[in-house]
BAMIVO-951895 format. One record per residue (C-alpha): residue number from 0; residue in three letters; x, y, z. Coordinates in nm, 2 decimals. Each point is the difference from the previous one (the first is absolute). Last residue first. Layout:
{atom NUM,"ala",{X,Y,Z}} ...
//
This chain:
{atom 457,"unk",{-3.28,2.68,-1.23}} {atom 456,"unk",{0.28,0.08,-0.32}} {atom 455,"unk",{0.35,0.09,0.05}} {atom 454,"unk",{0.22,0.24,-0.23}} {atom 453,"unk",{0.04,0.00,-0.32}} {atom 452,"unk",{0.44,-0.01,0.05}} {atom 451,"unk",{0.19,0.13,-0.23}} {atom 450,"unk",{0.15,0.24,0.24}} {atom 449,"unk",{0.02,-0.28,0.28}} {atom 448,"unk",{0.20,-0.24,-0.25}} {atom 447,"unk",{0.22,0.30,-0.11}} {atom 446,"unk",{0.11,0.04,0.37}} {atom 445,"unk",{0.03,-0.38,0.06}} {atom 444,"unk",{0.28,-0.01,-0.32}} {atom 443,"unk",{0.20,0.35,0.16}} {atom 442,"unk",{-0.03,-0.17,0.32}} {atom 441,"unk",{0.14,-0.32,-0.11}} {atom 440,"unk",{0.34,0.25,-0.18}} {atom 439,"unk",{0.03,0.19,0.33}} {atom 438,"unk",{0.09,-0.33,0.20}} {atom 437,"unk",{0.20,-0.10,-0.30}} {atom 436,"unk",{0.18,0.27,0.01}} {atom 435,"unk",{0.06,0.09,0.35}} {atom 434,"unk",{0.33,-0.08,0.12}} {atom 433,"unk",{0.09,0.17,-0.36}} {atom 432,"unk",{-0.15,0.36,0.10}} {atom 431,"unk",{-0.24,0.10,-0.24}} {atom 430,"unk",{-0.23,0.13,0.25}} {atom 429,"unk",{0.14,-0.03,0.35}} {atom 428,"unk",{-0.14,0.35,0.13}} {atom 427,"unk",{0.09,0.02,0.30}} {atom 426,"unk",{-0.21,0.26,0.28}} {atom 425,"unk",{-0.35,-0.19,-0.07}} {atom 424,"unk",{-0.05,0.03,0.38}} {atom 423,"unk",{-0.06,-0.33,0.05}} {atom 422,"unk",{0.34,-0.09,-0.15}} {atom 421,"unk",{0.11,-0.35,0.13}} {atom 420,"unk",{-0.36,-0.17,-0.06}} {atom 419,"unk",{-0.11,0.26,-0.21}} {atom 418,"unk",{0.25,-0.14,-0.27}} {atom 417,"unk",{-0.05,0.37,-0.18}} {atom 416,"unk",{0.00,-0.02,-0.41}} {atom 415,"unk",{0.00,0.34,-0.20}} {atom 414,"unk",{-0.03,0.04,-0.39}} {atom 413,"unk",{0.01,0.29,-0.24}} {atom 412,"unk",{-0.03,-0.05,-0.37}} {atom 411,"unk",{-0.28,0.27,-0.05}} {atom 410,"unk",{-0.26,-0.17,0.07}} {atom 409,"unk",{0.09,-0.07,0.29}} {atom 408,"unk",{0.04,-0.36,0.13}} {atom 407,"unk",{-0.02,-0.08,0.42}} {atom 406,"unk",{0.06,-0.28,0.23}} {atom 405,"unk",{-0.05,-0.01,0.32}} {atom 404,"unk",{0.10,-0.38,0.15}} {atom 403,"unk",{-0.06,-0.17,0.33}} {atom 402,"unk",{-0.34,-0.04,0.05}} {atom 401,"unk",{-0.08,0.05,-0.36}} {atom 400,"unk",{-0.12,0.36,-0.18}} {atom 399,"unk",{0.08,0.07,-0.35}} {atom 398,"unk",{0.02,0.31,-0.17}} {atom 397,"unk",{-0.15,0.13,-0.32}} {atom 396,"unk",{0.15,0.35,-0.10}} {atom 395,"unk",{-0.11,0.36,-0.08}} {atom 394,"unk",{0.25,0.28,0.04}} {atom 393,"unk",{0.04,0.11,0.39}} {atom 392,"unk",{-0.11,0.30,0.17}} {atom 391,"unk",{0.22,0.33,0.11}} {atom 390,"unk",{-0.20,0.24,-0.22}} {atom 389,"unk",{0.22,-0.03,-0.32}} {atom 388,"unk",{-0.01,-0.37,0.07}} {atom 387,"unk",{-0.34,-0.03,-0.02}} {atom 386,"unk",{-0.05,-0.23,-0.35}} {atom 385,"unk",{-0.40,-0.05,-0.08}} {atom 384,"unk",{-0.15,-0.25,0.12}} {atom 383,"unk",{0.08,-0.36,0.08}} {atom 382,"unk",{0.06,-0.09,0.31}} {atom 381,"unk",{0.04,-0.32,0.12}} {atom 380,"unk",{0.05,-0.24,0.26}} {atom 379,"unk",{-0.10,-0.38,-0.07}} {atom 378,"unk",{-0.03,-0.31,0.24}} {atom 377,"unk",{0.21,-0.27,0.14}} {atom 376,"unk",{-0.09,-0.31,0.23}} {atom 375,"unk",{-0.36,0.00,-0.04}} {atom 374,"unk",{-0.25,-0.20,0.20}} {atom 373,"unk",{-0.07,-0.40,-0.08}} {atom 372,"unk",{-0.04,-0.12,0.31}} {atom 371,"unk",{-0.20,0.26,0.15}} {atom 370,"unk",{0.02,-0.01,0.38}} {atom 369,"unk",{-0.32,0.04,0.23}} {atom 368,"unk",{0.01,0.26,0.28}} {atom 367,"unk",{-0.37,0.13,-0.14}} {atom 366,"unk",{0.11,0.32,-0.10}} {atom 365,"unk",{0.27,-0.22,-0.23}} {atom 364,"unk",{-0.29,-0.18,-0.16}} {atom 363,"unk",{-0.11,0.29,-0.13}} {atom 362,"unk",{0.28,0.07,-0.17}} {atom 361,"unk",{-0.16,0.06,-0.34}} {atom 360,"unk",{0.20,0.01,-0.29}} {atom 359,"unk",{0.18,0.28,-0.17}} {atom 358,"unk",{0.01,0.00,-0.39}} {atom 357,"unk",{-0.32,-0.02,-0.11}} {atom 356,"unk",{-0.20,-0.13,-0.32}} {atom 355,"unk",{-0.30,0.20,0.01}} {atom 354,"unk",{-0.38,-0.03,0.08}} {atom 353,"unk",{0.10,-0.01,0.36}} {atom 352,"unk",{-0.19,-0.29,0.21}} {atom 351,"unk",{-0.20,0.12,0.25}} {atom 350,"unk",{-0.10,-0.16,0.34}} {atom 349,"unk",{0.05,0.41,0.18}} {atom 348,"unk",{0.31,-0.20,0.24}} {atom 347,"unk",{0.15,-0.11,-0.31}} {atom 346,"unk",{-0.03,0.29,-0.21}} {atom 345,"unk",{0.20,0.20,0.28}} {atom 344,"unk",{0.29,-0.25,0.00}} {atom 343,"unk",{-0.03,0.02,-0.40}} {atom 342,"unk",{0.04,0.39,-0.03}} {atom 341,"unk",{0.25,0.00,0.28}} {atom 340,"unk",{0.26,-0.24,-0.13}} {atom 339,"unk",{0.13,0.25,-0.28}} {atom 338,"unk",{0.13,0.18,0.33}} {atom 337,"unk",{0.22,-0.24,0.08}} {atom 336,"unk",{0.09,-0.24,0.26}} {atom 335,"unk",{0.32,-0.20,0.09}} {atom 334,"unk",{-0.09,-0.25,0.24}} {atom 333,"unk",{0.10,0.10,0.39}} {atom 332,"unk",{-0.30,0.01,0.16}} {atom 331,"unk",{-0.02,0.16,0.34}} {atom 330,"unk",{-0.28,-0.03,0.23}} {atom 329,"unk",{-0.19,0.17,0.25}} {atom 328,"unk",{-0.29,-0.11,0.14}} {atom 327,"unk",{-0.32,-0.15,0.05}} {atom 326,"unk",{-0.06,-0.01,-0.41}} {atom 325,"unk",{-0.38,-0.08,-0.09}} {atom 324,"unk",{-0.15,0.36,-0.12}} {atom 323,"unk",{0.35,0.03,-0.14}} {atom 322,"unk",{0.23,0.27,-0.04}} {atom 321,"unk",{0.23,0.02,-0.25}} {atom 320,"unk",{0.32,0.26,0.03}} {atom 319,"unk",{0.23,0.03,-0.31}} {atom 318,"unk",{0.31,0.25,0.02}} {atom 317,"unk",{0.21,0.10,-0.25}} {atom 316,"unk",{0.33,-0.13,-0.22}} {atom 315,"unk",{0.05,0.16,-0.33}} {atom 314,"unk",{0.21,0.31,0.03}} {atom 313,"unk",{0.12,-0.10,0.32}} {atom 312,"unk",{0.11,-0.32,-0.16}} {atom 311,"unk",{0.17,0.14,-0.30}} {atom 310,"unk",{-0.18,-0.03,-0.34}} {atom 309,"unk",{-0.03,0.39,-0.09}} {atom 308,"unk",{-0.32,0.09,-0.06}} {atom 307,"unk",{0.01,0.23,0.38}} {atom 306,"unk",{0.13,0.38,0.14}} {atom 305,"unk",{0.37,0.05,0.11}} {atom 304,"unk",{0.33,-0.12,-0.10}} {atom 303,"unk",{0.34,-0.01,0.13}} {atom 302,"unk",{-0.05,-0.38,0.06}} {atom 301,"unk",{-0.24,0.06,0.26}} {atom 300,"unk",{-0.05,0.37,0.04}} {atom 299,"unk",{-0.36,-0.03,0.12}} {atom 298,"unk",{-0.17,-0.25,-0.28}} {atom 297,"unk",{-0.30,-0.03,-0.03}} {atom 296,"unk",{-0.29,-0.30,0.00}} {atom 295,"unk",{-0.28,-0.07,-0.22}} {atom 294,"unk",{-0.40,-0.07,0.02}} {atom 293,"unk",{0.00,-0.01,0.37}} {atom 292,"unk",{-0.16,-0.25,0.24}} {atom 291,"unk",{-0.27,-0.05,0.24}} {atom 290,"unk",{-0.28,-0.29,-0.10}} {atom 289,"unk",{-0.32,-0.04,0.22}} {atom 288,"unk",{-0.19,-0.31,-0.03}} {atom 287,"unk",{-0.36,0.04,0.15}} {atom 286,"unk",{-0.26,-0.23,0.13}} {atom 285,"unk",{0.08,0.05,0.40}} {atom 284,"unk",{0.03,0.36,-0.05}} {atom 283,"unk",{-0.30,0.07,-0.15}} {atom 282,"unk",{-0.21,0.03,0.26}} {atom 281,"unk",{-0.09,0.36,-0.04}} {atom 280,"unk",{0.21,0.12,0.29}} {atom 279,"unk",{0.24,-0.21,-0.04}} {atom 278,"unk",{0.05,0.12,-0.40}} {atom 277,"unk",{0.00,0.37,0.12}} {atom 276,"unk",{0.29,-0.09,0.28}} {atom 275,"unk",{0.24,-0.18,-0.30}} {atom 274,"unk",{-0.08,0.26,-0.25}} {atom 273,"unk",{0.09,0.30,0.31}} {atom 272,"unk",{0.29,-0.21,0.13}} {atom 271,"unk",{0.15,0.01,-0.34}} {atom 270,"unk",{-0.06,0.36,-0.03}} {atom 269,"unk",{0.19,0.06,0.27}} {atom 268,"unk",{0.30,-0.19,-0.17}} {atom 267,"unk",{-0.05,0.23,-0.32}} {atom 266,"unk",{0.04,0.34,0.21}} {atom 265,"unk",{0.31,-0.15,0.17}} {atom 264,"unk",{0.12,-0.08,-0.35}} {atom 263,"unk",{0.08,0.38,-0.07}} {atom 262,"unk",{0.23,-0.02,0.27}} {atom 261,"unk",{0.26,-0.25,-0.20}} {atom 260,"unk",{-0.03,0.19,-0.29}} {atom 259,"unk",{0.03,0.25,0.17}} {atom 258,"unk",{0.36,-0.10,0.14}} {atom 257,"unk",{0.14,-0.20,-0.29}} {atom 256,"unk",{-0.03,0.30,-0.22}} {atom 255,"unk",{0.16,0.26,0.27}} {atom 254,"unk",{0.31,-0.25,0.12}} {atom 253,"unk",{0.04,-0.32,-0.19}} {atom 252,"unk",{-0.06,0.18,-0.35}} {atom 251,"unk",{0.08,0.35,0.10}} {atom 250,"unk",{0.36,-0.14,0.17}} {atom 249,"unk",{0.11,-0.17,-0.34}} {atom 248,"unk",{-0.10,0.33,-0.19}} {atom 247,"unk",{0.36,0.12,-0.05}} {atom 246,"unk",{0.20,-0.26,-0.13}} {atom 245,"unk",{-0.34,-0.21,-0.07}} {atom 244,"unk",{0.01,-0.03,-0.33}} {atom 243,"unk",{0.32,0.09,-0.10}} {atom 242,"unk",{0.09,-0.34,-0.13}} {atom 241,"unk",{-0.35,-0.01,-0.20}} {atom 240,"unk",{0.08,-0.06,-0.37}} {atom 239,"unk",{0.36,-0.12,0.01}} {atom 238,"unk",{-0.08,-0.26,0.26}} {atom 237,"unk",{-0.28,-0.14,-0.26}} {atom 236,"unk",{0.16,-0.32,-0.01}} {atom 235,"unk",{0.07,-0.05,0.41}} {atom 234,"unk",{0.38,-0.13,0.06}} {atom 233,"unk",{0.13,0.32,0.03}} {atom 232,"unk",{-0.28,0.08,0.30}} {atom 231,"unk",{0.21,0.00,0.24}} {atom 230,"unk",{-0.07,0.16,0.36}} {atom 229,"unk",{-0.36,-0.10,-0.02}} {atom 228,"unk",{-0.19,0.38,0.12}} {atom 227,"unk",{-0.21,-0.26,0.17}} {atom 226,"unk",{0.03,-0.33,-0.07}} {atom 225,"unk",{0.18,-0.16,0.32}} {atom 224,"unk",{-0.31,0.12,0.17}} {atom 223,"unk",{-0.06,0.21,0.33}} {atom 222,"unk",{-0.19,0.26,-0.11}} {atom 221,"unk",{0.05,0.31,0.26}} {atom 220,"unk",{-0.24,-0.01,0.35}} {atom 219,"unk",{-0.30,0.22,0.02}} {atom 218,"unk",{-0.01,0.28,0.17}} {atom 217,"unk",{-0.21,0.25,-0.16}} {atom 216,"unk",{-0.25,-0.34,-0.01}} {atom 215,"unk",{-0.32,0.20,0.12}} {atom 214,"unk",{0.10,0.30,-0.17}} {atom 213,"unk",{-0.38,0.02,-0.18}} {atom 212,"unk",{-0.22,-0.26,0.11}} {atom 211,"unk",{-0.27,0.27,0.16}} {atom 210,"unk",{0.01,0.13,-0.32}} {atom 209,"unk",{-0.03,-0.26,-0.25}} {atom 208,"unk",{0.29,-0.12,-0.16}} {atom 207,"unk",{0.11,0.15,-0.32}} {atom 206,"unk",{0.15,-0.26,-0.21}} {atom 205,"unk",{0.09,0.20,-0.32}} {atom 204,"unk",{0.06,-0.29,-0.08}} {atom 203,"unk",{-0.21,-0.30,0.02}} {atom 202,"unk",{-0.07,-0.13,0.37}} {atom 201,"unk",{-0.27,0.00,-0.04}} {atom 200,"unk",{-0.25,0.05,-0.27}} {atom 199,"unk",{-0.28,-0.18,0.11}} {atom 198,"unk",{-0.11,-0.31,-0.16}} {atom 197,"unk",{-0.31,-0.14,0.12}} {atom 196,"unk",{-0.14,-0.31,-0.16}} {atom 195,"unk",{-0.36,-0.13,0.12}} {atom 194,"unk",{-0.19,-0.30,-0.05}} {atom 193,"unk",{-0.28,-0.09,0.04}} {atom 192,"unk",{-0.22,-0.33,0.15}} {atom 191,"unk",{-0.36,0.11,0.09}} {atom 190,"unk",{-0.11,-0.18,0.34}} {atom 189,"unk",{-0.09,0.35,0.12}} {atom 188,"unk",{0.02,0.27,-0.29}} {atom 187,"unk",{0.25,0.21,-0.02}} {atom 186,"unk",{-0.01,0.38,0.08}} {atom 185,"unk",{0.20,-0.06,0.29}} {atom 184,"unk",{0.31,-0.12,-0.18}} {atom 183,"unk",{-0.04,0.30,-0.26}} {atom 182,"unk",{0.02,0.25,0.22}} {atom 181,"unk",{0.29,-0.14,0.20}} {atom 180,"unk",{0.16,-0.01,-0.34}} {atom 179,"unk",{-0.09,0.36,-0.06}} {atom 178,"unk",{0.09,0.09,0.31}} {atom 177,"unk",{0.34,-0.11,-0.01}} {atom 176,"unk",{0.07,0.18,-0.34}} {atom 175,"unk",{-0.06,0.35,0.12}} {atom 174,"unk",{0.24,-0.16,0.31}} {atom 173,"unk",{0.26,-0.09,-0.22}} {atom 172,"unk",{-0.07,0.31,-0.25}} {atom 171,"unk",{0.05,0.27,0.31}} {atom 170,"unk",{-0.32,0.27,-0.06}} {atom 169,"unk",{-0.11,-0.03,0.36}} {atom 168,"unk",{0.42,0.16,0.10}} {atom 167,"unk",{-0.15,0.34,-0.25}} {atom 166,"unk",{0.16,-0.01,-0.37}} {atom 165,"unk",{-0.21,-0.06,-0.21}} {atom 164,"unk",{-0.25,-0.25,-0.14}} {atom 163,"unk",{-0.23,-0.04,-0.34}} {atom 162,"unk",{-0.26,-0.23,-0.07}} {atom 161,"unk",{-0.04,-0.12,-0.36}} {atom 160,"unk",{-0.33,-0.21,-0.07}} {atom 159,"unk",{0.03,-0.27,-0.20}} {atom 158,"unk",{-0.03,-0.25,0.31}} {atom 157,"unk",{0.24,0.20,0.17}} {atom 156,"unk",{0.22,0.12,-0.19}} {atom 155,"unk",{0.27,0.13,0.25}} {atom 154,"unk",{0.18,0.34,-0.05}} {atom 153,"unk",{0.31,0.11,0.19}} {atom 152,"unk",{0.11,0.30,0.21}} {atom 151,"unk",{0.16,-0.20,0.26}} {atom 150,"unk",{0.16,-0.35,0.03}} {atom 149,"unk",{0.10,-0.02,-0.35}} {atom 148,"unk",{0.11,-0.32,-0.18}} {atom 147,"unk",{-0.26,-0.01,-0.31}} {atom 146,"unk",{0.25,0.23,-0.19}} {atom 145,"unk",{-0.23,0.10,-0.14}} {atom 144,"unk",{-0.28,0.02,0.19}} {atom 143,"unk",{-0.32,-0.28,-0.02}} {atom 142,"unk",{0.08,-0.18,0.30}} {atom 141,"unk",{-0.29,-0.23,0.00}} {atom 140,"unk",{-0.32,-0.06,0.15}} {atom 139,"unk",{-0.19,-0.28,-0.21}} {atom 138,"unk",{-0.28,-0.18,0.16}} {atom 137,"unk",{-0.16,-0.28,-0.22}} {atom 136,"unk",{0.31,-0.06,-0.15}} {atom 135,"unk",{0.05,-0.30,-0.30}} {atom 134,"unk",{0.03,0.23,-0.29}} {atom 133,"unk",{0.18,0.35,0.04}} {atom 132,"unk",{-0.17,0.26,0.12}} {atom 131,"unk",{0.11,0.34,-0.21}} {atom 130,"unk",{-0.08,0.36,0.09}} {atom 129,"unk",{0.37,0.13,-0.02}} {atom 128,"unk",{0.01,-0.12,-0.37}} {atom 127,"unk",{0.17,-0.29,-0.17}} {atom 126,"unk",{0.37,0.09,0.04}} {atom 125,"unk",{-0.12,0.07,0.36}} {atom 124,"unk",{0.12,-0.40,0.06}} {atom 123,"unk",{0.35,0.17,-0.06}} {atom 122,"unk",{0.13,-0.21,0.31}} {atom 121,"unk",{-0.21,-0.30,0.12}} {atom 120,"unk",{-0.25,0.06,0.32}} {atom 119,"unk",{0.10,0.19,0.28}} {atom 118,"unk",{-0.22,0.06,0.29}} {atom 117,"unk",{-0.35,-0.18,0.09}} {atom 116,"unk",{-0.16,-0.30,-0.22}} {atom 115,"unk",{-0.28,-0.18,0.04}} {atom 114,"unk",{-0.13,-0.31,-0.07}} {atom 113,"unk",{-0.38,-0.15,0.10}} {atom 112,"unk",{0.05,-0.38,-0.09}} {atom 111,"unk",{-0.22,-0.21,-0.19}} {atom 110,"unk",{0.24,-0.16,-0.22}} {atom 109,"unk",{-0.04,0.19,-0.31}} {atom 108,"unk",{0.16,0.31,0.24}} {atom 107,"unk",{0.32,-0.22,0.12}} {atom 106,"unk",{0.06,-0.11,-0.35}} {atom 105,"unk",{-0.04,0.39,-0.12}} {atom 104,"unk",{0.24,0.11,0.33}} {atom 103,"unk",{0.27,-0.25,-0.05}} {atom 102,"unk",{0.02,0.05,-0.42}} {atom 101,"unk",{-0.19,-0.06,-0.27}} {atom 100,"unk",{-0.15,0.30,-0.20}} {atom 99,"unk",{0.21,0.29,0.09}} {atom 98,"unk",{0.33,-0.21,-0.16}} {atom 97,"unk",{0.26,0.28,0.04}} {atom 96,"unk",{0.20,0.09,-0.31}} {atom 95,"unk",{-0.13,0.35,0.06}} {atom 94,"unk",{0.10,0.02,0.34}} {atom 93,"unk",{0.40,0.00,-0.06}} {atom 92,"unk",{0.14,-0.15,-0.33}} {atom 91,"unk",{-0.13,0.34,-0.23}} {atom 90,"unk",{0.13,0.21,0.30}} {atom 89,"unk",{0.08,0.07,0.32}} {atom 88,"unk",{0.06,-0.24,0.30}} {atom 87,"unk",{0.17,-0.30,-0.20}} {atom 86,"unk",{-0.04,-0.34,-0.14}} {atom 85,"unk",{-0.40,-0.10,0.07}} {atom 84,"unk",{0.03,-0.22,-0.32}} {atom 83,"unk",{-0.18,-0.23,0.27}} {atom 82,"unk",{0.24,-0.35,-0.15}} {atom 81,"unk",{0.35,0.18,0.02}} {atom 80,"unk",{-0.16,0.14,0.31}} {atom 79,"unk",{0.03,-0.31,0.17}} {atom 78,"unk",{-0.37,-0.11,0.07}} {atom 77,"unk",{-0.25,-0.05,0.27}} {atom 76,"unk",{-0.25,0.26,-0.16}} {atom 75,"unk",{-0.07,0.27,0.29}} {atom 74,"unk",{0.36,-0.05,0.22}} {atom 73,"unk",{0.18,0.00,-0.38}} {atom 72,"unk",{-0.16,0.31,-0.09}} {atom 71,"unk",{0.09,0.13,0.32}} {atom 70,"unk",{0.35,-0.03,-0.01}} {atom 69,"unk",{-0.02,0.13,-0.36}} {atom 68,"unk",{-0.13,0.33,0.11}} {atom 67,"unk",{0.20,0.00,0.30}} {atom 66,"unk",{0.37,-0.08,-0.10}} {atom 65,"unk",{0.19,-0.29,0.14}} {atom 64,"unk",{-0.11,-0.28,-0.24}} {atom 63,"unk",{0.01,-0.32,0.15}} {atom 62,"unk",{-0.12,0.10,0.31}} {atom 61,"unk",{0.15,-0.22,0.32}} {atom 60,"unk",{-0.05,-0.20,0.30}} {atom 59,"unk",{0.22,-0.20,0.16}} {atom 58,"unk",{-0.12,0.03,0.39}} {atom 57,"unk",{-0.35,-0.07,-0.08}} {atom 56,"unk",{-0.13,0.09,0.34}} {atom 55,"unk",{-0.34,-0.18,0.05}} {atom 54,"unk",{-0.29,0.03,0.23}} {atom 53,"unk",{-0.15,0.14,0.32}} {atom 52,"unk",{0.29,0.22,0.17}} {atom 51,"unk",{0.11,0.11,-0.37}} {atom 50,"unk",{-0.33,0.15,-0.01}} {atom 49,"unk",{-0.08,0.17,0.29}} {atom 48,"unk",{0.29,0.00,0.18}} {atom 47,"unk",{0.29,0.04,-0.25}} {atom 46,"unk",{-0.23,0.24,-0.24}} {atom 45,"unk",{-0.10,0.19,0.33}} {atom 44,"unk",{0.34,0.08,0.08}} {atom 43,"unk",{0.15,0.16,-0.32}} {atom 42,"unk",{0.30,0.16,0.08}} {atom 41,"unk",{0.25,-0.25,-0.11}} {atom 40,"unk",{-0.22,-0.15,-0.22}} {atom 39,"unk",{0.17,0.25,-0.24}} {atom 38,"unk",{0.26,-0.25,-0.02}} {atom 37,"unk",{-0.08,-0.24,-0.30}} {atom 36,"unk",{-0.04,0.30,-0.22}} {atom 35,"unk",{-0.36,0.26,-0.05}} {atom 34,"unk",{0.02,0.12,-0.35}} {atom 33,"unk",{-0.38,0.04,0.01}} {atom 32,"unk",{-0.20,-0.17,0.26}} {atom 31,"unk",{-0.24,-0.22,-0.13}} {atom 30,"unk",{-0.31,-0.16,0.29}} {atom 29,"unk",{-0.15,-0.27,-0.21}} {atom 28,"unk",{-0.34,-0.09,0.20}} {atom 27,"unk",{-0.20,-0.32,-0.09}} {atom 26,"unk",{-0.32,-0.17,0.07}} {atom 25,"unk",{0.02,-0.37,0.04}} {atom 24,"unk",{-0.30,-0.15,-0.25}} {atom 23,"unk",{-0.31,-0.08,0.04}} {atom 22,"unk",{0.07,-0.38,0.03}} {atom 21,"unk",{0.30,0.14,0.27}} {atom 20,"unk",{-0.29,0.16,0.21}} {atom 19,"unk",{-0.23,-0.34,0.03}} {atom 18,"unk",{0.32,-0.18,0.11}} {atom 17,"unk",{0.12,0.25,0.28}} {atom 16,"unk",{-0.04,-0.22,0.28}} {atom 15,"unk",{0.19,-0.26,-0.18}} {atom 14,"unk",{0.33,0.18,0.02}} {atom 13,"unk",{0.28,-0.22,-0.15}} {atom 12,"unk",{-0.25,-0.15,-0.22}} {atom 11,"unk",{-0.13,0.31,-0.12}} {atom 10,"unk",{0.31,0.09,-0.14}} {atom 9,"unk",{0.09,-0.31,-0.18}} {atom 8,"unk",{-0.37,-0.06,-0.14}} {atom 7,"unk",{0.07,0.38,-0.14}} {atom 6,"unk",{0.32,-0.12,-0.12}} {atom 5,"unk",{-0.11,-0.31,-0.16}} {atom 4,"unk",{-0.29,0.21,-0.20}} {atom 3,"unk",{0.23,0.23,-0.09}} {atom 2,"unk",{0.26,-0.28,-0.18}} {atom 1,"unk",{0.36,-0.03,0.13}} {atom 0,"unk",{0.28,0.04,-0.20}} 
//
């Protein structure tokens, strides 16, 4: 793995007019969606132009635990959430077990950077009182509701003070939330690196899109996937459980769910175009990163199932957007990415290196078109909260992701294996099958290797 001070020499030498601004320090924008999938770019324009247009697609990119409170403990600490103890939404293994005290935002902070952060923070972070700031942000406005994922008649804390909306079209939480972080980019000081994460609530259910949104895709076209409704699900462990899923709600999930969900990103994708006009006009652009993606995905029927944690790809798989100060252009990398990866990409760029032993790695280099020799070839899936198969969710397991191989262990004896490179849909499950023994036996060896693992080191 590189060192920070290599990759800050990197970037500045692949745009030397910008030398002086990468010793300060790049700032940085996380843009979080919440249960956006690898599709929703369908509708979101500005994301493709804006900042897809000047940077990186990272085609392969996925969370390695698909639930939002451990999601985003992973994005702020770099670790698997076997490592954060971030293990679920609610309860003694959600916030709580949360290290305040050195994470993203308190690294960022000792740095020299002015942080903020706009929209959802971790689930059941009100354990601790609805006036609390956590360490590390010097401008806290967060969803403070619970649930957090309201779009009207919510409360944010903002800044310790609690500010309450309704229900008139000025009170919508995504463009609330937009204003904040436009706020907060033109409250910074010139030539004073920050760094902002907004997380809006979108498109999490109930996905209410704003008004003038409302209806706009009344005619959009069915799910067109091998996986949804799946014909036979006999060979799938937990048949039994959820056959009857989706009898009668398949149409709801890729009909009326799909569809705001969908048109409650329209909202988000102007608010895109807002950061990315605000940081132009303070001439910020040119010595910003901007990352767009979503802390888990959701499933619309796939499989029978709807909703995210389990380890299928549309469960797992979202989008990543870079842009660059130095890219020209589009580009597509093809590297399997993960969400662990963010905390050390991010530290690179701000010349820190994390107090603790990571996980992800820095891809850095990849922003800059140069390879990484040494880049993973397999990586861990889990979940491990509490059981949710009485609410249509999986039991906890450890799963393993290769190019060519998914290959999950319950905890409660089950096991799937997909060959992804016959079965991208993850339609046959080959587990246990005798063509597939030893294939499934190596996995099951390189799956307890990654669970043991410490993790990497900068």
């Amino acid at each position: 793995m590189l060192g920070a001070a290599s990759l800050s020499a990197s970037a500045a030498g692949a745009h030397s007019s910008k030398t002086a601004a990468a010793r300060r320090g790049l700032n940085v924008v996380v843009i979080l969606s919440d249960d956006e999938r690898l599709d929703g770019d369908t509708v979101m324009q500005n994301v493709r132009h804006l900042l897809a247009g000047h940077g990186v697609t990272f085609s392969d990119y996925h969370v390695t635990t698909s639930e939002c409170g451990p999601s985003r403990a992973s994005i702020l600490l770099g670790q698997y959430s076997h490592h954060t103890g971030v293990l679920d939404n609610f309860g003694p293994h959600s916030y709580p077990a949360f290290d305040q005290n050195s994470n993203l935002a308190v690294w960022m902070h000792d740095r020299g950077y002015h942080t903020g952060l706009v929209g959802k923070y971790l689930n059941d972070y009100t354990l601790y009182g609805h006036n609390e700031i956590p360490p590390g942000w010097d401008d806290f406005q967060a969803m403070d509701s619970v649930p957090m994922e309201e779009y009207y008649n919510y409360t944010v804390n903002d800044n310790g003070r609690l500010e309450h909306y309704g229900t008139a079209p000025s009170d919508y939480s995504t463009t609330v939330l937009t204003n904040k972080a436009v706020g907060f980019l033109r409250k910074t000081k010139p030539g004073h690196p920050f760094f902002l994460y907004f997380a809006p609530v979108a498109p999490h259910l109930p996905a209410i899109p704003a008004k003038q949104d409302q209806n706009k895709l009344v005619d959009l076209a069915p799910l067109h996937s091998p996986a949804f409704n799946e014909a036979d699900i006999g060979d799938k462990p937990w048949h039994a459980w959820h056959a009857d899923l989706l009898n009668a709600a398949a149409q709801l999930y890729q009909g009326d769910v799909r569809r705001r969900q969908l048109e409650s990103l329209y909202a988000l994708d102007r608010s895109v175009k807002r950061i990315v006009e605000t940081l132009k006009q303070r001439h910020e652009l040119d010595n910003t990163v901007i990352f767009y993606s979503s802390d888990n995905g959701f499933l619309w029927g796939e499989h029978r199932l709807g909703g995210k944690i389990w380890p299928y790809e549309e469960s797992t798989h979202v989008p990543l957007v870079v842009r660059t100060p130095w890219a020209t252009g589009a580009t597509v990398n093809n590297e399997p990415i993960l969400n662990i990866d963010l905390a050390p990409t991010i530290s690179a760029f701000a010349g820190i290196d994390p107090p603790k032993r990571e996980d992800g790695v820095s891809f850095v280099p990849f922003l800059h078109q140069r390879a990484i020799p040494t880049w993973r070839k397999a990586y861990l899936v889990e979940y491990l909260g509490g059981s949710q198969l009485k609410v249509g969710g999986p039991p906890p397991y450890y799963a393993i992701h290769t190019r060519r191989y998914l290959y999950v262990e319950y905890m409660n004896g089950w096991r799937e294996l997909y060959d992804l490179s016959k079965d991208p849909w993850e339609l046959d499950n080959v587990a246990q099958s005798p063509q597939y023994a030893q294939i499934e036996a190596s996995l099951h060896t390189e799956l307890q290797q990654l669970e043991s693992s410490p993790g990497e080191t900068n």
